[in-house]
TIVO-2410 file (N, C-alpha, C; in nm, 3 decimals):
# residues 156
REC num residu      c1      c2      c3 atome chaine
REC   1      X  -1.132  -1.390   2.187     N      A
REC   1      X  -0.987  -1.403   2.178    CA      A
REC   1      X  -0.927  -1.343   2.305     C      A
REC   2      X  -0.794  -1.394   2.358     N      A
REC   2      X  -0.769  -1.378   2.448    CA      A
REC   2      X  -0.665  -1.225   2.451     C      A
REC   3      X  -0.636  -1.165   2.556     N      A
REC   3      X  -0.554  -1.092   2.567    CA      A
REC   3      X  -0.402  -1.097   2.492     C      A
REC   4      X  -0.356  -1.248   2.525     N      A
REC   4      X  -0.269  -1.297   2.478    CA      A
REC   4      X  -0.215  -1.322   2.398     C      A
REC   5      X  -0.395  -1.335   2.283     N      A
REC   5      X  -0.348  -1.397   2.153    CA      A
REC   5      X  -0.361  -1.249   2.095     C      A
REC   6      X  -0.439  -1.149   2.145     N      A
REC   6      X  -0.429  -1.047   2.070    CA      A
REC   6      X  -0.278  -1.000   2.044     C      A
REC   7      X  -0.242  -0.980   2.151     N      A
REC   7      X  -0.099  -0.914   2.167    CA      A
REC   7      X  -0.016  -0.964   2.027     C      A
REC   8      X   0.017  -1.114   2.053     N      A
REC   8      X   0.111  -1.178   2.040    CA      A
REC   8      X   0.064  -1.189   1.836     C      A
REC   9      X  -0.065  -1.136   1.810     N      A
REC   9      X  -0.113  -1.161   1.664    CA      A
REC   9      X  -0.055  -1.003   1.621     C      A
REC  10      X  -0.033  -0.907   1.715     N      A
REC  10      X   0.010  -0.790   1.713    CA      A
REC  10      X   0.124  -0.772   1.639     C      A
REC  11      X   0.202  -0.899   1.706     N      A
REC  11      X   0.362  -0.882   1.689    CA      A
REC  11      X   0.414  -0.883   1.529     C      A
REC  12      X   0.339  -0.970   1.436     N      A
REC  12      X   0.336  -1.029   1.375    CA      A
REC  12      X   0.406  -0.914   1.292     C      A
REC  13      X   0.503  -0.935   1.208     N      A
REC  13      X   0.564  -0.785   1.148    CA      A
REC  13      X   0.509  -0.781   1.008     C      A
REC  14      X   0.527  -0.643   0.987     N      A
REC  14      X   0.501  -0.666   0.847    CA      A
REC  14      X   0.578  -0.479   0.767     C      A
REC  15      X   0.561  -0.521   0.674     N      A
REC  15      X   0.614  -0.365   0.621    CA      A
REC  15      X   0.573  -0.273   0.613     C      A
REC  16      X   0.614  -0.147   0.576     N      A
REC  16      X   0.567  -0.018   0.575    CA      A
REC  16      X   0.533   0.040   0.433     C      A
REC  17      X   0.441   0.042   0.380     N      A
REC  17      X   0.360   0.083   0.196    CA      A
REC  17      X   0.350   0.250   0.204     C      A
REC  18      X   0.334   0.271   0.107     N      A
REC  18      X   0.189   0.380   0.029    CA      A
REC  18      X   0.185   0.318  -0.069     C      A
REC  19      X   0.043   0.292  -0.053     N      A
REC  19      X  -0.023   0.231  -0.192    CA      A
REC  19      X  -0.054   0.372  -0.307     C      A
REC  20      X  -0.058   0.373  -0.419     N      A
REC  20      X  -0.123   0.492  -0.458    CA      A
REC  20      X  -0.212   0.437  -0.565     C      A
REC  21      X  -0.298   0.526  -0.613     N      A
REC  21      X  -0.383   0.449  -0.723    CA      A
REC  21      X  -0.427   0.604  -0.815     C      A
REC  22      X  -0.461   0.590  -0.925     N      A
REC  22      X  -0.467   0.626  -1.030    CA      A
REC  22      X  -0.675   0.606  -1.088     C      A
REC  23      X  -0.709   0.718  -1.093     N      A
REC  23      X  -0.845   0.682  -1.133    CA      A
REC  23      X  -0.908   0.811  -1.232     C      A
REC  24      X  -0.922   0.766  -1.395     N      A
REC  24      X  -0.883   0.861  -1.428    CA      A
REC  24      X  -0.796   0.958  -1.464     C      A
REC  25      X  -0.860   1.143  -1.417     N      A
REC  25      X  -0.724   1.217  -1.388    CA      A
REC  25      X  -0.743   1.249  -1.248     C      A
REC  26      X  -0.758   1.160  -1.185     N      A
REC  26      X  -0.767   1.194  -1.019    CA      A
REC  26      X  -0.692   1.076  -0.928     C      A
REC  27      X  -0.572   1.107  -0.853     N      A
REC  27      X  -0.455   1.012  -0.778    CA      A
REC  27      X  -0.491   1.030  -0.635     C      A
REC  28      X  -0.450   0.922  -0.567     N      A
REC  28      X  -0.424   0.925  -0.427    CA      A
REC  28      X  -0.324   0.835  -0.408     C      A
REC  29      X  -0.289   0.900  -0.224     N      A
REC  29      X  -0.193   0.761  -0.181    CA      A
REC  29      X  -0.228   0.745  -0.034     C      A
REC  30      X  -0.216   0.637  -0.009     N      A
REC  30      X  -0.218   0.588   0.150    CA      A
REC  30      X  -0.130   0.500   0.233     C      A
REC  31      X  -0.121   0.518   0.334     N      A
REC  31      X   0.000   0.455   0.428    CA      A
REC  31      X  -0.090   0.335   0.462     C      A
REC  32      X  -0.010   0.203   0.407     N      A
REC  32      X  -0.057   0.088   0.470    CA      A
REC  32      X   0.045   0.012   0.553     C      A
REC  33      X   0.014  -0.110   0.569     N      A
REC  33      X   0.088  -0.242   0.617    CA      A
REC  33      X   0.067  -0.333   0.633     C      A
REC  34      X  -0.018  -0.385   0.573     N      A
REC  34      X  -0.095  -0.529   0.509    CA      A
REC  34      X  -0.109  -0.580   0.371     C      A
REC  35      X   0.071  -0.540   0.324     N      A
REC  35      X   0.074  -0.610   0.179    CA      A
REC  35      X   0.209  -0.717   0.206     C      A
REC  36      X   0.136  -0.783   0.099     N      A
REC  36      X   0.254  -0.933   0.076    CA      A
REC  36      X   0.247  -1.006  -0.036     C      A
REC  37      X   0.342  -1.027  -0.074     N      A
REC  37      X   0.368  -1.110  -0.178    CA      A
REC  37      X   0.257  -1.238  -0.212     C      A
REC  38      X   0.201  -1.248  -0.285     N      A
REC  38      X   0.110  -1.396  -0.304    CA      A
REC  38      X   0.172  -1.453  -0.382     C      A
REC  39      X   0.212  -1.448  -0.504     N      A
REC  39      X   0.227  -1.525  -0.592    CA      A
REC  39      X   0.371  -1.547  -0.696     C      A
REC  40      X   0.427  -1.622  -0.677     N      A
REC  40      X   0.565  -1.648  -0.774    CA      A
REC  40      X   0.499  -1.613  -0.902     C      A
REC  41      X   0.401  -1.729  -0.981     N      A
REC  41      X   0.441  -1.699  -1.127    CA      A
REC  41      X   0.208  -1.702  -1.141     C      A
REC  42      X   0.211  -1.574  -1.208     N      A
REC  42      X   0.227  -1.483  -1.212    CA      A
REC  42      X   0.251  -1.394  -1.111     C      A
REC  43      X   0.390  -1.320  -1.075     N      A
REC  43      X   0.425  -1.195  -0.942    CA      A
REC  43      X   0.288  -1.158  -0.952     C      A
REC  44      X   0.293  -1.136  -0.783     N      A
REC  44      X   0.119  -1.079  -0.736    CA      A
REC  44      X   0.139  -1.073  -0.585     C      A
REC  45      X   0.092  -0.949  -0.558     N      A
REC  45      X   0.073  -0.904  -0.439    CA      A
REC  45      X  -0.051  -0.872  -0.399     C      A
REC  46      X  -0.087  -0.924  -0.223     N      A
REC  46      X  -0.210  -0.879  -0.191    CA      A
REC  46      X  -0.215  -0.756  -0.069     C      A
REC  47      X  -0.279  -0.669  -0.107     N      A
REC  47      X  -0.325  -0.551   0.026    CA      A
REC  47      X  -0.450  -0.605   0.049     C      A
REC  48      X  -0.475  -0.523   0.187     N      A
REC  48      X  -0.577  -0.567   0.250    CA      A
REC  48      X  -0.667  -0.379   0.283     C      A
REC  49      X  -0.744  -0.352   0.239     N      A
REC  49      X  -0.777  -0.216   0.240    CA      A
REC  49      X  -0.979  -0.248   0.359     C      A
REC  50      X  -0.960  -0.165   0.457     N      A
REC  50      X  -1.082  -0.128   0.556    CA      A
REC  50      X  -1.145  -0.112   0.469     C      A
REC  51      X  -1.309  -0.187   0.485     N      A
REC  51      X  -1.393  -0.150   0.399    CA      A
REC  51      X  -1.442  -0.003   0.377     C      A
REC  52      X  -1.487   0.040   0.525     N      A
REC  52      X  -1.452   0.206   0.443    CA      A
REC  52      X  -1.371   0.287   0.398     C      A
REC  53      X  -1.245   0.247   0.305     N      A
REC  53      X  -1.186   0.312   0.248    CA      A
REC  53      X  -1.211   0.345   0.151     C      A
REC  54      X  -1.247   0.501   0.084     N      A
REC  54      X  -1.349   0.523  -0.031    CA      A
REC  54      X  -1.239   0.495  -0.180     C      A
REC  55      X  -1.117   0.485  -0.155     N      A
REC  55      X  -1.039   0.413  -0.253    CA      A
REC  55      X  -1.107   0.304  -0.301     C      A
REC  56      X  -1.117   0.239  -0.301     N      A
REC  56      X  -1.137   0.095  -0.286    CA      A
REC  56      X  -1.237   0.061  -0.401     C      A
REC  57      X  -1.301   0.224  -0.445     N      A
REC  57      X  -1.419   0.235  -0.529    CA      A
REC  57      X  -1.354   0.265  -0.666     C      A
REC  58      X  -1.252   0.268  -0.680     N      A
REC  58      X  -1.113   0.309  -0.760    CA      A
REC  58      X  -1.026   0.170  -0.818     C      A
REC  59      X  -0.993   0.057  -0.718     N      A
REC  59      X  -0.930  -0.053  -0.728    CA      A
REC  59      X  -1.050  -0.191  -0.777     C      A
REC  60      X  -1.075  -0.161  -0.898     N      A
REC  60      X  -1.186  -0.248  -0.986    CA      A
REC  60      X  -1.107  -0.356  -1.053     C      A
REC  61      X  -1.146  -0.465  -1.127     N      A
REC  61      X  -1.056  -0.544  -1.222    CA      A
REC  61      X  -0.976  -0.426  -1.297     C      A
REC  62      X  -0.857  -0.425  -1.322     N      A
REC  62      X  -0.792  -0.411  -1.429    CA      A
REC  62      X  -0.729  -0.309  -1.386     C      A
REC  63      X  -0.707  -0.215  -1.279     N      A
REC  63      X  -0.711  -0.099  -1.192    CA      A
REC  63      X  -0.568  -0.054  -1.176     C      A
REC  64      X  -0.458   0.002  -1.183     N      A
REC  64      X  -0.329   0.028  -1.196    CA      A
REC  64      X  -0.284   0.088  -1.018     C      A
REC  65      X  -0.255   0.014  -0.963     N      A
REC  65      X  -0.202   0.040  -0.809    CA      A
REC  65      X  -0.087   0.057  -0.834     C      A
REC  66      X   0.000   0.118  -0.708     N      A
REC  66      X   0.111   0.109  -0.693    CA      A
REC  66      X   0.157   0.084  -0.541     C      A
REC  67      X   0.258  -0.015  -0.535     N      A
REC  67      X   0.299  -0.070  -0.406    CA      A
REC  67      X   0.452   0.010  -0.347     C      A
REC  68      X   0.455   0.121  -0.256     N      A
REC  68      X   0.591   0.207  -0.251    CA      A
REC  68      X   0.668   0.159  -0.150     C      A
REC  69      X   0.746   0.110  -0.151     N      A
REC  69      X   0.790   0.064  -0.018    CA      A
REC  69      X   0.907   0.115   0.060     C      A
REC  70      X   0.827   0.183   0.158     N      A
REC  70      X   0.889   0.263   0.247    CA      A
REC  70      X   1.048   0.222   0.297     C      A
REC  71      X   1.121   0.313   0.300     N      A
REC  71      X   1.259   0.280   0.386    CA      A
REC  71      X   1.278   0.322   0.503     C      A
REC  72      X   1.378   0.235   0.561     N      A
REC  72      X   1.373   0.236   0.732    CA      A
REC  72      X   1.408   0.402   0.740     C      A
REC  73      X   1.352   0.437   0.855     N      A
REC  73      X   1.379   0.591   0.888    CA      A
REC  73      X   1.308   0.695   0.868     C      A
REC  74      X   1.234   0.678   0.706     N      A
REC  74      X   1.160   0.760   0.609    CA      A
REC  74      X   1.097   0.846   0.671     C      A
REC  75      X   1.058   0.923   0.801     N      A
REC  75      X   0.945   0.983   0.867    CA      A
REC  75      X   0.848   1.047   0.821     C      A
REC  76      X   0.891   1.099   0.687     N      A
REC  76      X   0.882   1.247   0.661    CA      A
REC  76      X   0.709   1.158   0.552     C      A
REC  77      X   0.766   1.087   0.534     N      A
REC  77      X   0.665   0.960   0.413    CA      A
REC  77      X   0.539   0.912   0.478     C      A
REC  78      X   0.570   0.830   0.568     N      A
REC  78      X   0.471   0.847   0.706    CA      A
REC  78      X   0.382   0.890   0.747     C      A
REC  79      X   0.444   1.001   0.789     N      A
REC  79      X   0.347   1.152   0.864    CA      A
REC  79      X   0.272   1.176   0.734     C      A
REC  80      X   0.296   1.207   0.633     N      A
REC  80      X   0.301   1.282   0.540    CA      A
REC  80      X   0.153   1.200   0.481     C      A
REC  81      X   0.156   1.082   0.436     N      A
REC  81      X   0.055   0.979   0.386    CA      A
REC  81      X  -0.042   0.893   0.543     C      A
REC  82      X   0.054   0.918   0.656     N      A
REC  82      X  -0.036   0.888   0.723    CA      A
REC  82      X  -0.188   0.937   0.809     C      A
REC  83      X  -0.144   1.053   0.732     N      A
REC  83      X  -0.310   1.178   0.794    CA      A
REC  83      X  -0.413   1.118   0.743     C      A
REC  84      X  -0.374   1.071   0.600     N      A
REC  84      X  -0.498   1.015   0.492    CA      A
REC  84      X  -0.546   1.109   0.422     C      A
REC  85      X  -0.617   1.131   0.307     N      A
REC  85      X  -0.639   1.203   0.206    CA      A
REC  85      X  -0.815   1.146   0.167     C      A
REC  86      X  -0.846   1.275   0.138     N      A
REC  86      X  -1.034   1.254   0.068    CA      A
REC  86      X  -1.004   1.238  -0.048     C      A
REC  87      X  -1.121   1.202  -0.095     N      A
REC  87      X  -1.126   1.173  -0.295    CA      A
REC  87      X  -1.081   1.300  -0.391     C      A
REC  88      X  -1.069   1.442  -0.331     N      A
REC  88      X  -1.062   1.574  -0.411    CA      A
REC  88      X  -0.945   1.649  -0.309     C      A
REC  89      X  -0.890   1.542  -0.221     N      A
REC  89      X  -0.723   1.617  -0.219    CA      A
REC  89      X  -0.644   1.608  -0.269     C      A
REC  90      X  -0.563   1.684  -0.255     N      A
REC  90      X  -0.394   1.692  -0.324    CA      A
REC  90      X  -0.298   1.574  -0.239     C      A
REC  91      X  -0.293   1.407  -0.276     N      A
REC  91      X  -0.191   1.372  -0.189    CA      A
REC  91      X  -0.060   1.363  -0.182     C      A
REC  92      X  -0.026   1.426  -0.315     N      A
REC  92      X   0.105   1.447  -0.333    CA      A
REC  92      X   0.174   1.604  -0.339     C      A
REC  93      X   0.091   1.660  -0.309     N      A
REC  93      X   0.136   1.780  -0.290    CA      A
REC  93      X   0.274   1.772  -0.203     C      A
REC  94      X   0.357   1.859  -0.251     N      A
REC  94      X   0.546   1.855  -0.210    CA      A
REC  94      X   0.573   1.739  -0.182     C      A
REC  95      X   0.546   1.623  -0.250     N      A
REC  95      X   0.577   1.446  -0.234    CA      A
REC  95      X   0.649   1.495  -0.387     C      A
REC  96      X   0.787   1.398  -0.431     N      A
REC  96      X   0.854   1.371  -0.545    CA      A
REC  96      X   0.792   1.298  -0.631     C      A
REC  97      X   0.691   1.260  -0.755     N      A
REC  97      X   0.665   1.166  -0.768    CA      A
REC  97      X   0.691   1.123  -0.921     C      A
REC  98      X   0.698   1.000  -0.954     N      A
REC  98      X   0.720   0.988  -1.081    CA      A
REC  98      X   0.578   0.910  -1.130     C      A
REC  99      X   0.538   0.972  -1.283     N      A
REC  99      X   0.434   0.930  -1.315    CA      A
REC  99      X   0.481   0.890  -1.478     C      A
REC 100      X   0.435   0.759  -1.512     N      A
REC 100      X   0.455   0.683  -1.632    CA      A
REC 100      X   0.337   0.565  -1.639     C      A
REC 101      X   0.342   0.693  -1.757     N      A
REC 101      X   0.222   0.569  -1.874    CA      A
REC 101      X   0.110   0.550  -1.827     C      A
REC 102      X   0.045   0.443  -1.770     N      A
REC 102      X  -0.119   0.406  -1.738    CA      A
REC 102      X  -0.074   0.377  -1.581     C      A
REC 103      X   0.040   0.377  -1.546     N      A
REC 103      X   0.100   0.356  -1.370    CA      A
REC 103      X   0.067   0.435  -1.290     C      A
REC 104      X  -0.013   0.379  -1.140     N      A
REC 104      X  -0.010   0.458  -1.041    CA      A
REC 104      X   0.104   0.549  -1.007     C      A
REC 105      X   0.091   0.672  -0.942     N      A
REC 105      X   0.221   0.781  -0.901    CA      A
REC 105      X   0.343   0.640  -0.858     C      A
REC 106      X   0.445   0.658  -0.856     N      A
REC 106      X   0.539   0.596  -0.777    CA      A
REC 106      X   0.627   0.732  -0.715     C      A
REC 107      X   0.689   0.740  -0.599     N      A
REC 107      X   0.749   0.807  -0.462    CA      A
REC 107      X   0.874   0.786  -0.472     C      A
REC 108      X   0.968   0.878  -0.557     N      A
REC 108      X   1.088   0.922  -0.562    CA      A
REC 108      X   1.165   0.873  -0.427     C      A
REC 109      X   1.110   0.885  -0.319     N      A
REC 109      X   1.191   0.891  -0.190    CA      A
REC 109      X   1.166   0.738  -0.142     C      A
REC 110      X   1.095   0.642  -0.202     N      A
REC 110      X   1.048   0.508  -0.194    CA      A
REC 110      X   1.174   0.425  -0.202     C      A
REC 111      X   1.246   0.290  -0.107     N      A
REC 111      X   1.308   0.213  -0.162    CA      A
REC 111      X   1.311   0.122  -0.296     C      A
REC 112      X   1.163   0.110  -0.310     N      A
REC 112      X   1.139   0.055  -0.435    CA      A
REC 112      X   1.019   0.037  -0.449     C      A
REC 113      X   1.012   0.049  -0.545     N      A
REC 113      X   0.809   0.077  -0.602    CA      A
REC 113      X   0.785  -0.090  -0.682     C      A
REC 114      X   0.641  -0.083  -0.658     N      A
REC 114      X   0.628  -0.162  -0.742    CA      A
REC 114      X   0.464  -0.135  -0.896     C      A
REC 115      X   0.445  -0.155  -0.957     N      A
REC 115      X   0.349  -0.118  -1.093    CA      A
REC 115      X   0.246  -0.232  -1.041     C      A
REC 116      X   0.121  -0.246  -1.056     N      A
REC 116      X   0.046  -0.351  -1.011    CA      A
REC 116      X  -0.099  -0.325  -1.081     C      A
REC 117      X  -0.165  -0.446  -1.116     N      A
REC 117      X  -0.301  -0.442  -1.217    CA      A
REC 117      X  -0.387  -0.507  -1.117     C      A
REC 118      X  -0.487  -0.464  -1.080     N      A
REC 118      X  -0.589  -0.548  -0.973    CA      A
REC 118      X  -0.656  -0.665  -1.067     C      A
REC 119      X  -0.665  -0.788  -0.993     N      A
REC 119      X  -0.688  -0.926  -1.061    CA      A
REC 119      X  -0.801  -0.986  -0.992     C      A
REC 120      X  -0.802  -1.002  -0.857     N      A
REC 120      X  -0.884  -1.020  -0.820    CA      A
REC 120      X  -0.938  -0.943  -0.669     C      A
REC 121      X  -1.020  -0.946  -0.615     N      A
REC 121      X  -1.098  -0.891  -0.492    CA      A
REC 121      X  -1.155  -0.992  -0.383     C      A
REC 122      X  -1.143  -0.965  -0.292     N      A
REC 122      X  -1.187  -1.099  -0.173    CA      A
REC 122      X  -1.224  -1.038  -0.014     C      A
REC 123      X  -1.345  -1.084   0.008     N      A
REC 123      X  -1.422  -1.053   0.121    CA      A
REC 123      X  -1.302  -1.106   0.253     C      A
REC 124      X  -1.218  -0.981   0.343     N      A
REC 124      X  -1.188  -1.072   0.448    CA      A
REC 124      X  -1.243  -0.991   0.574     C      A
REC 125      X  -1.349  -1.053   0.675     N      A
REC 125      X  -1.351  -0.990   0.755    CA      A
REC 125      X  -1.441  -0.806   0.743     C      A
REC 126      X  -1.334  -0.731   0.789     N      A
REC 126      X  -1.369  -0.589   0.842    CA      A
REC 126      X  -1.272  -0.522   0.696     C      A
REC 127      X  -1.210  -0.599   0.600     N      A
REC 127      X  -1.128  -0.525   0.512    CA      A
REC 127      X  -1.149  -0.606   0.380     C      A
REC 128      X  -1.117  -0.558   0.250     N      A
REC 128      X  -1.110  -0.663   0.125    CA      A
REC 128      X  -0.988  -0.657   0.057     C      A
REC 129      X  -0.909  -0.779   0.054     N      A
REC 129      X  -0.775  -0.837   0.016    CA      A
REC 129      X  -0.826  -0.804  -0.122     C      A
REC 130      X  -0.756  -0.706  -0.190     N      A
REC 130      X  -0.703  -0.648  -0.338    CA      A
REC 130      X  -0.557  -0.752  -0.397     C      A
REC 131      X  -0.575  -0.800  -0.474     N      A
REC 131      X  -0.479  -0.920  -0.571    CA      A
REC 131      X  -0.449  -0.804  -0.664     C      A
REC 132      X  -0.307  -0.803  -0.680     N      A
REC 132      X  -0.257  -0.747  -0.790    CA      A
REC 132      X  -0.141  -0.773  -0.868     C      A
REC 133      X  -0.163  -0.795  -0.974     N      A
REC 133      X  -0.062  -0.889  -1.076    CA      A
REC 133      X   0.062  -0.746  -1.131     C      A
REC 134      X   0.156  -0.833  -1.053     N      A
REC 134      X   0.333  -0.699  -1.059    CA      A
REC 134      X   0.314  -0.745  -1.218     C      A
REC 135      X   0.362  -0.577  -1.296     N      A
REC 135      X   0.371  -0.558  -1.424    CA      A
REC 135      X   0.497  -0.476  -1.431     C      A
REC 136      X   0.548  -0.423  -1.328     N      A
REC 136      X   0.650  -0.353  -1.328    CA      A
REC 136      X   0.723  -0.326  -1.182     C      A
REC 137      X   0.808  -0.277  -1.193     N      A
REC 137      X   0.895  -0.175  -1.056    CA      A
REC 137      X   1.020  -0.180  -1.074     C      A
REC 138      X   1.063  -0.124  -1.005     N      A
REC 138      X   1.206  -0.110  -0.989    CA      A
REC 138      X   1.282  -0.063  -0.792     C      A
REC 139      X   1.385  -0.097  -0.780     N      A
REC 139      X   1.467  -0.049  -0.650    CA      A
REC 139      X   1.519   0.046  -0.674     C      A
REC 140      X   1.489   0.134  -0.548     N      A
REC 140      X   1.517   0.297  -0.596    CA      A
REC 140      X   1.677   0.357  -0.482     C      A
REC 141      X   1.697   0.273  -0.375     N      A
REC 141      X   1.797   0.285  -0.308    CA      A
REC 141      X   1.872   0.142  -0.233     C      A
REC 142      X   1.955   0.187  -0.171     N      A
REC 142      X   2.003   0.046  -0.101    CA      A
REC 142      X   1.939   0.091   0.030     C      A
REC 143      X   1.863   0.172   0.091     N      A
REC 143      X   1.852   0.139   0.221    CA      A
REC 143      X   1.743  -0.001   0.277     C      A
REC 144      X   1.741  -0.009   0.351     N      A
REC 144      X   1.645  -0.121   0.404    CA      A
REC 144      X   1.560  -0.110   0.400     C      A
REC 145      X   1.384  -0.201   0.400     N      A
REC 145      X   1.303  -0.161   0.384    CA      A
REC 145      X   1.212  -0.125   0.523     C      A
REC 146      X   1.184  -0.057   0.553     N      A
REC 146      X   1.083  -0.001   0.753    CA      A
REC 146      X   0.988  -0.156   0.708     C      A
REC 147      X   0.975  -0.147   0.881     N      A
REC 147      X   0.926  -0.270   0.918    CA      A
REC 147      X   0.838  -0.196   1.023     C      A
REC 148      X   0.689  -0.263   1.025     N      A
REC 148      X   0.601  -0.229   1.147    CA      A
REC 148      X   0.574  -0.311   1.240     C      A
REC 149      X   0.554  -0.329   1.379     N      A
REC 149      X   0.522  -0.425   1.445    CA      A
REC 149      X   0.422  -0.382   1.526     C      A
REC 150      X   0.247  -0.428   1.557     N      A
REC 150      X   0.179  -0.379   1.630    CA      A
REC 150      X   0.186  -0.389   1.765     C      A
REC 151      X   0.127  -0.308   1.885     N      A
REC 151      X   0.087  -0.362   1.991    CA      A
REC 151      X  -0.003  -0.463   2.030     C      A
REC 152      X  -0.072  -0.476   1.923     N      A
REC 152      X  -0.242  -0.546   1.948    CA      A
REC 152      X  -0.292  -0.573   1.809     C      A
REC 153      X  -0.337  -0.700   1.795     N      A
REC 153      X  -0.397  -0.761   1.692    CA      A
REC 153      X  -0.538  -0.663   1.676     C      A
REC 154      X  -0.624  -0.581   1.743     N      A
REC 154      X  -0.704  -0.541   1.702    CA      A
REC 154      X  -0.728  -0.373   1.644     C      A
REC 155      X  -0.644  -0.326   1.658     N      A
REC 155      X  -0.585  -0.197   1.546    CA      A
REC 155      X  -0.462  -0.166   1.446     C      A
REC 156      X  -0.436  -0.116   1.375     N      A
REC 156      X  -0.328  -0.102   1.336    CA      A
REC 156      X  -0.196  -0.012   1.435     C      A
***
């Protein structure tokens, strides 16, 4: 691939997440930007998670994710989820979070969350596209939602 096309596959925008997931009595969350909407009826969204992400051992059929979606400005959300977290940290430590029922954490400071059941799993590449069927969410402010744009198609 060319210089060119890298760049320009770079540009390609997309939004700003923490996914969080629920396993057990043990939570995490992570800063992504490779989720999108798949599906009108049944609502379904797909992330795209690096195969070594030891999450991932967590997001099985039937698996309770949560999709947070960052608002423009948020820094503090970012930094905060973007260090990344091991299987036996605290990732919400001084994070706001609301926890209901069999639902991944959802992020008080989130424009709007969404509740999500993993449906299906799919080999892409260097990462595996996680399908997850929306069971819930809600909008948590009016601000806008952060938007990412890369330099280069070949990192985040």
């Amino acid at each position: 691939m060319t210089d060119g096309a890298l760049a320009a596959l770079g540009r390609v925008p997309s939004g700003l997440f923490v996914l969080t997931a629920r396993h057990g009595g043990k939570e995490t969350g992570m800063l992504a930007s490779w989720v999108q909407q798949c599906s009108f009826d049944p609502p379904a969204v797909s992330a795209a998670f690096a195969k070594d992400r030891w999450v991932l051992d967590w997001l099985k059929d039937g698996a309770a994710f949560g999709v947070n979606v960052i608002p423009e400005g948020e820094k503090k959300l970012v930094a905060h989820f973007g260090k990344g977290f091991g299987p036996d940290e605290p990732a919400f430590a001084g994070v706001e979070v609301r926890r209901d029922g069999d639902a991944a954490p959802a992020l008080a400071a989130a424009h709007a969350y969404l509740d999500c059941r993993v449906t299906h799993r799919y080999d892409a590449g260097d990462h595996v596209l996680v399908v997850g069927r929306v069971v819930g969410g809600e909008v948590l402010s009016d601000a806008k939602p952060a938007t990412h744009v890369r330099r280069s198609g070949k990192h985040y």
